[in-house]
C-alpha positions, 0 to 999 in steps of 0.5 A, spaced: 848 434 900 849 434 893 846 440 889 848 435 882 842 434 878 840 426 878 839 423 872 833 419 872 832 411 870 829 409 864 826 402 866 825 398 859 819 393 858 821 385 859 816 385 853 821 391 848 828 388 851 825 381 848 823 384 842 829 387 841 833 382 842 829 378 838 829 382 832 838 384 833 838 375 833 832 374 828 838 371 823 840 366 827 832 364 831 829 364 825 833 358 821 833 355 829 826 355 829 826 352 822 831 346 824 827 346 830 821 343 827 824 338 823 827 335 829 820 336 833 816 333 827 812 329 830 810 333 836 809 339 832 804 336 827 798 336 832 799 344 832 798 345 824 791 347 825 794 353 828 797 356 823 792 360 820 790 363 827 798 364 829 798 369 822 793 372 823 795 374 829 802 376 825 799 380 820 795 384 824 801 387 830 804 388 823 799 393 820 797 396 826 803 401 826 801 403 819 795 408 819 790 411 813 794 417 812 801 413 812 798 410 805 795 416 803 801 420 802 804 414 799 799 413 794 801 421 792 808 418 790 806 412 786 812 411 782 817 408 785 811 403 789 809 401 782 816 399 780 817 395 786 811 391 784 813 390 778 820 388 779 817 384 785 812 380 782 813 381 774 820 380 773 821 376 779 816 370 777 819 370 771 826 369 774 823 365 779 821 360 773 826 360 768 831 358 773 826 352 775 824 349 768 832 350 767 833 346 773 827 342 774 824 343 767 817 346 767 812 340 769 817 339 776 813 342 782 819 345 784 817 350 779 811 352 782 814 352 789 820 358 786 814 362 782 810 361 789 816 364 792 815 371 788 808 370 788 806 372 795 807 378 799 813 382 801 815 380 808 813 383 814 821 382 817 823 387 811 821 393 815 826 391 821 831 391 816 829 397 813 830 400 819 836 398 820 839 400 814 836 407 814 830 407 809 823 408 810 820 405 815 812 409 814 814 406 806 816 400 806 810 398 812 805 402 807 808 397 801 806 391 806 800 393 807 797 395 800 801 387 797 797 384 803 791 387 801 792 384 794 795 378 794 789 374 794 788 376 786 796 376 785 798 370 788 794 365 784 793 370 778 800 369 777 800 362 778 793 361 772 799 365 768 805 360 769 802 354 769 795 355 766 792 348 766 797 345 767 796 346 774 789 345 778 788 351 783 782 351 788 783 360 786 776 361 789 778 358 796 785 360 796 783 368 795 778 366 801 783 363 805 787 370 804 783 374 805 782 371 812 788 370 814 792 377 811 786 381 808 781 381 814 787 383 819 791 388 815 785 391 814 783 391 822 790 393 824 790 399 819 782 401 822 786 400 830 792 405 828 786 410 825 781 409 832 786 410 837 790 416 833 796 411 832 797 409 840 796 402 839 802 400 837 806 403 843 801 401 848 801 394 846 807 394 844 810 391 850 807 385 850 804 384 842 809 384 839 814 379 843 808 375 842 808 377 835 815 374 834 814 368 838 808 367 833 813 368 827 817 362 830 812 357 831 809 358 824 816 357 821 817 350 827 810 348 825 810 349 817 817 345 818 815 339 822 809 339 816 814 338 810 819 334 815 816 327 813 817 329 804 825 332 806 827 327 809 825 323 803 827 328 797 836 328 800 838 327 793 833 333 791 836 337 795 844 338 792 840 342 786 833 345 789 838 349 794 842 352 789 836 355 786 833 358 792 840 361 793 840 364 785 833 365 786 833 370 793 839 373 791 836 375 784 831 377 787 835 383 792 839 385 785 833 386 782 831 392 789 839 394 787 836 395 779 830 399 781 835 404 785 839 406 777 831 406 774 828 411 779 835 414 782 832 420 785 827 417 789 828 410 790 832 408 796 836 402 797 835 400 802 827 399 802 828 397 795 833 391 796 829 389 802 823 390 799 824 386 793 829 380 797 824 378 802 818 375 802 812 373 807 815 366 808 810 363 813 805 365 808 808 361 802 809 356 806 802 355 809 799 357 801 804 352 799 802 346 804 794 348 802 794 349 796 800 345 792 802 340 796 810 337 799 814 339 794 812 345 792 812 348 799 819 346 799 823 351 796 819 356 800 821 353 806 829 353 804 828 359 803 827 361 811 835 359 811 837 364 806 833 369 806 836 372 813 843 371 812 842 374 805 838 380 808 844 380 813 850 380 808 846 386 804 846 390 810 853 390 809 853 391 803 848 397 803 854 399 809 860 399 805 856 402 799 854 408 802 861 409 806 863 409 800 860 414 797 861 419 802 868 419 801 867 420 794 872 426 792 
């Protein structure tokens, strides 16, 4: 018999191999997901009533893996948080509508849908690449959670100040379908992490967060079958509309790069491209069908297609950047 030690067999959940693999893929199902709708439109408009419930859902798996004290020990160090807002949500907006009024000129709904972009919160699928990349994860998800939790007096803040009364803005109900949709969520996963002493996450993670993801993609499917109808009409749009989102997403990534030369000491590249780069595009997409009709969720919706070959090609970049570094004499 044998005296060798036997090596014990780690058995991983169906639930957290499918999450992984989706997150590994998400590049590719995401953009799938997107053109999945458009060709399932008909089917899919029946599930638009879903929309609401299915990001809430999102939402709270997101914020119940941040707790009370992550916060708090970020708000210590609130430097390179405030620059990130600024760059995400003032200087991007800014961005965001001199590219649309060049392009469209400042009446066109386009506009409204570039801004809306840089309006909404940052984008939950950030902190996977963050992850990926090195950065911090507790950061990033505590920045998530505090932009969640203000976006229904900064998105239509920002949207009062472009366009003012040139555009009629339902602000009350807007902040009201934020704070069900988002705030009430983020606040319940935050209040779930503090409860159980930040074990939610792990025990539930076998099968919320595969749902989570699942949910993720029927969103994006769902929201696309809504527009399909108005694309389909608008082709001859598309050839300027498409290069604009791509100038406007990556403008946003280079301005995370930015933000590393202001703060150099404490600012990591890697949570600030993300952060900066990638938005909550089901949440624009739902905000923009709601509020501002067809043509303005348009741009948000082409951006699903960029945003994640883009967040892929500055994983590279970070990649090539940092190896650099270290072979710096």
């Amino acid at each position: 018999m044998s005296s060798e030690p036997q090596t014990a067999r780690v058995t991983i959940p169906l639930g957290l191999r499918f999450n992984a693999l989706f997150e590994r893929y998400m590049f590719i199902v995401i953009p799938a997901a997107l053109i999945a709708g458009f060709l399932a439109s008909g089917p899919l408009q029946q599930f638009i009533p879903w929309v609401p419930g299915l990001f809430a859902y999102i939402t709270l798996v997101m914020a119940w893996g941040c707790s009370f004290r992550s916060i708090r020990d970020e708000l210590r160090h609130p430097a390179s948080m405030l620059l990130l807002f600024a760059l995400a949500h003032i200087a991007a907006p800014l961005i965001a509508y001199g590219i649309g009024a060049a392009v469209f000129g400042a009446a066109s709904p386009y506009v409204v849908g570039l801004v809306l972009f840089t309006a909404i919160p940052l984008g939950v699928s950030s902190a996977i690449w963050v992850g990926l990349s090195g950065g911090s994860v507790p950061w990033i998800l505590s920045l998530i959670v505090i932009d969640s939790l203000l976006s229904p007096a900064v998105v239509p803040l920002l949207v009062q100040a472009f366009f003012g009364a040139d555009i009629h803005v339902d602000g009350a109900g807007m902040m009201m379908k934020l704070l069900i949709i988002i705030v009430l969520p983020t606040a319940a996963g935050v209040a779930l992490c503090e409860l159980s002493r930040g074990r939610i996450r792990a025990a539930a993670a076998p099968v919320a967060a595969p749902l989570s993801k699942l949910a993720f993609a029927a969103v994006v499917a769902i929201n696309a079958a809504a527009i399909a109808p108005h694309i389909s009409a608008l082709r001859q749009d598309m050839v300027r509309v498409i290069p604009a989102v791509v100038l406007l997403v990556a403008a946003c990534y280079a301005l995370g790069l930015l933000g590393t030369y202001i703060l150099p000491r404490t600012a990591n590249p890697a949570n600030y491209t993300y952060a900066s780069g990638m938005r909550n595009i089901s949440l624009g997409m739902v905000i923009g069908l709601a509020y501002f009709g067809p043509l303005a969720a348009v741009p948000v919706v082409l951006a699903i297609l960029i945003q994640q070959p883009l967040a892929t090609a500055n994983y590279w970049f970070l990649a090539y950047r940092a190896k650099r570094e270290f072979t710096k004499p």
